[in-house]
C-alpha positions in Angstrom: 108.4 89.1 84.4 104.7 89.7 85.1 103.5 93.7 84.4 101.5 94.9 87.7 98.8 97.1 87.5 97.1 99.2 90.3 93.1 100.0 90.4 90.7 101.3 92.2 87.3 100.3 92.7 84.2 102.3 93.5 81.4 100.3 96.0 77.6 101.2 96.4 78.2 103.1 99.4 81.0 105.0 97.7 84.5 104.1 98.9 87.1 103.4 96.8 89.0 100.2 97.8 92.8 100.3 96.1 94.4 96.9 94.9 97.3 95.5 92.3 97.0 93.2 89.9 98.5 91.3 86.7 95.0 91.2 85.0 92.2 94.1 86.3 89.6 92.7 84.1 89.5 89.3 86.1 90.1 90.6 89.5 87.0 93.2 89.1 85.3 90.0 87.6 86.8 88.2 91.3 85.6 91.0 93.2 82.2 91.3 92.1 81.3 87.7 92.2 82.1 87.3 95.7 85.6 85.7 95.4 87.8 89.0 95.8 88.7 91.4 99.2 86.6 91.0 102.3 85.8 94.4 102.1 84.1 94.7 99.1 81.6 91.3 99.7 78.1 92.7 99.7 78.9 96.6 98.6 77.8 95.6 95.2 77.7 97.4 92.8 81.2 97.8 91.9 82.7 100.0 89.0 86.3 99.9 88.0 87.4 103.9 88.6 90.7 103.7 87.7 93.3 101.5 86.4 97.0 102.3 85.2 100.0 99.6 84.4 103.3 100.3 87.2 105.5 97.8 86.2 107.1 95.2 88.4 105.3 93.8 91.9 107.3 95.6 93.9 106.8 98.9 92.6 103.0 98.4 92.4 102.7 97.2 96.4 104.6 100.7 97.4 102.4 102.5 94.9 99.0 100.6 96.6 100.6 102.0 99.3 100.9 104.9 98.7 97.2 105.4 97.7 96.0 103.5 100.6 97.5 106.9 103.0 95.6 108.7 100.6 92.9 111.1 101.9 89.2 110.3 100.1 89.6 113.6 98.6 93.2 113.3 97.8 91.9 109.6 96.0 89.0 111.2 94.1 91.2 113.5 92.8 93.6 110.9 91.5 90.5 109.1 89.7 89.1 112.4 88.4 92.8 113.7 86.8 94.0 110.2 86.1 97.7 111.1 86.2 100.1 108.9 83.7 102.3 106.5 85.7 105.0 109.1 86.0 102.8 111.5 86.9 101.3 109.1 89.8 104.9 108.1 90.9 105.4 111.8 91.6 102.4 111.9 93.7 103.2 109.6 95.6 106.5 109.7 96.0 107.1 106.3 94.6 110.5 105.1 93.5 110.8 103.2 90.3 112.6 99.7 89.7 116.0 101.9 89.3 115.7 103.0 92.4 115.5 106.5 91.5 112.9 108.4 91.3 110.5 108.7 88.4 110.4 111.8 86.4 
């Protein structure tokens, strides 16, 4: 079973676009050559904000989520604090692989 990771990524003009992966390093690598999101083609330059291991694919999709309904405040506060994964689950509500919630 592949371990799935959630990041966020600052652009140029300041937004902070939310993905999951299995391997940040490469994505980031994906995303700033070009090869990534849409979005972030031509908002160069890119800086890695904030990374932090979920567990399985589902988990990290309803945790993307989750960040995606995120307010920009609400988001930079996530990257500033940069809660632990149980923390994060809290935040957001987020149920873990159990099905119950994360404490």
């Amino acid at each position: 079973m592949s371990v799935w990771f959630v990041y966020m990524i600052r652009a140029a003009n300041n937004a902070l676009y939310t993905g999951i992966s299995t391997n940040v390093d490469h994505r980031v690598t994906e995303h700033a050559s070009g090869r990534g999101s849409k979005y972030l083609r031509g908002r160069a330059p890119l800086t890695l904000e904030y990374r932090r291991r979920i567990g399985d694919q589902r988990l990290a999709l309803a945790v993307e989520r989750g960040l995606k309904s995120l307010t920009k405040t609400q988001k930079e506060r996530i990257v500033v604090s940069a809660p632990s994964r149980a923390r994060l689950l809290r935040i957001l509500g987020a149920r873990s692989p159990s099905g119950s919630r994360s404490s």
